[in-house]
C-alpha positions, 0 to 999 in steps of 0.5 A: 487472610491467605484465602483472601488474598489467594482470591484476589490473585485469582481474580486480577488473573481472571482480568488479566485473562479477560482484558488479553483476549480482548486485545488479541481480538482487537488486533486480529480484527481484518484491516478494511480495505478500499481497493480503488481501481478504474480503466487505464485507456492505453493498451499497455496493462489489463487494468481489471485483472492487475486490481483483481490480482491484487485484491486475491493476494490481499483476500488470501491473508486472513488479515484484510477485509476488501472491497472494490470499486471501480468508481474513483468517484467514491473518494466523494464520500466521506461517510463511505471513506470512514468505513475503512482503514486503508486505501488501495489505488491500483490502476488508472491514469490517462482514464482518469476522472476528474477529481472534485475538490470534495473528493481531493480533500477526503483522501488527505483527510483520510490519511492525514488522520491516521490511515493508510495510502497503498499506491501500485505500480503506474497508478501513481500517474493519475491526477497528473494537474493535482500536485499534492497527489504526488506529493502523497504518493512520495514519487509518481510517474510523469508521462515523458519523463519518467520510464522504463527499459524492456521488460526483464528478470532483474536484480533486486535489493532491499535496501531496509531488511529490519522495516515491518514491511521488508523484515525476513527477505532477502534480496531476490529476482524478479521478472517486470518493468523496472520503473525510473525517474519517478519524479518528486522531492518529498522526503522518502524512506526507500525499502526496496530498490534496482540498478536501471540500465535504461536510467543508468541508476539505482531507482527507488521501488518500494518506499514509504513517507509519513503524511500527517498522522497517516502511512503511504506506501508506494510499490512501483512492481505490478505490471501484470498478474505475472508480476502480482502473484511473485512471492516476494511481490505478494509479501510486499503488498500484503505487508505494505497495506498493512503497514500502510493502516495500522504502522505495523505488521503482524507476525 
């Protein structure tokens, strides 16, 4: 009996063995991502290198497996679409194609099914006659009303220290626009903010909503590489996309 019973503890710990490895490899598995990126035609933002700036943050975690298409147009594509877990939008706006209602029904689709949404910085102001964009993205910029002041160090908050995607920072410094009155109603979960001197408010920065079963994560930083490569900025886009897929963010 107690060499039967010695076997059977050493089997369920042999399963258990088994069956924790392959969880571990489950949750280490590199997130899929779809960086989306395309040409902005105002002179205002090196469209290729914000997307390619972001992409290196991104490949520089062992967390996320990206690709990048500066066709917008993928969005067509369901079959193309289901291969990934998250996507990225980057930079287009006045440049924008536009969308097929094909292509429109995908990207809600996909979030809307459990995946994420990642918008960054004047990438919000695409499809600027497709509402529900915006209503994806939470805020979005509107040309001639929302705006910023001079580009400058300013303070920043975070506002929710105990979200995955801000968990350990602190409040700090950073040199780049400042974004305001981003426009929009839909219910948001603000993680990071700024006083503006231009709007003379405290504008939401960094902030997140559910869409159906999925994640979006809107970071209104990025005006350029200087921008991207700030430690604090590649923290939030590293931990956004990832919160933005799975709901959570690994240690």
């Amino acid at each position: 009996m107690g060499r039967l019973f010695m076997g059977l503890v050493l089997v369920g710990v042999m399963v258990q063995g088994v069956c924790g490895a392959a969880e571990e490899g489950k949750q280490s598995a590199p997130i899929r991502v779809l960086l989306i990126a395309g040409d902005d035609v105002a002179p205002y933002h090196d469209w290729r290198e914000i997307s390619e700036k972001t992409r290196e943050v991104l490949a520089g975690s062992d967390r996320f497996d990206v690709r990048v298409s500066e066709d917008p147009l993928i969005l067509d594509s369901k079959a193309a679409l289901a291969n990934y877990d998250a996507i990225v939008l980057t930079m287009f706006h006045r440049g924008t194609p536009k969308m097929t209602d094909q292509a429109k029904e995908n990207l809600l689709n996909f979030v809307k099914g459990g995946k994420g949404f990642y918008v960054q910085h004047l990438a919000s102001a695409s499809f600027p006659d497709w509402a529900e964009f915006g209503k994806l993205c939470g805020r979005k910029w509107v040309m001639g009303t929302s705006g910023h002041g001079p580009r400058s160090v300013f303070d920043v908050k975070v506002v929710k220290k105990d979200h995955p995607i801000t968990k350990g920072m602190k409040d700090f410094r950073i040199f780049d626009e400042l974004y305001a009155k981003l426009q929009g109603d839909e219910e948001i979960e603000v993680l990071v903010s700024a006083y503006s001197d231009w709007s003379e408010t405290e504008e939401p920065l960094v902030f997140t909503r559910p869409y159906g079963k999925g994640r979006s994560v809107h970071n209104a930083f990025g005006h350029d590489f200087k921008a991207i490569l700030d430690p604090n900025m590649q923290q939030l886009i590293r931990n956004g996309v990832e919160w933005a897929a799975t709901g959570k963010v690994r240690p």
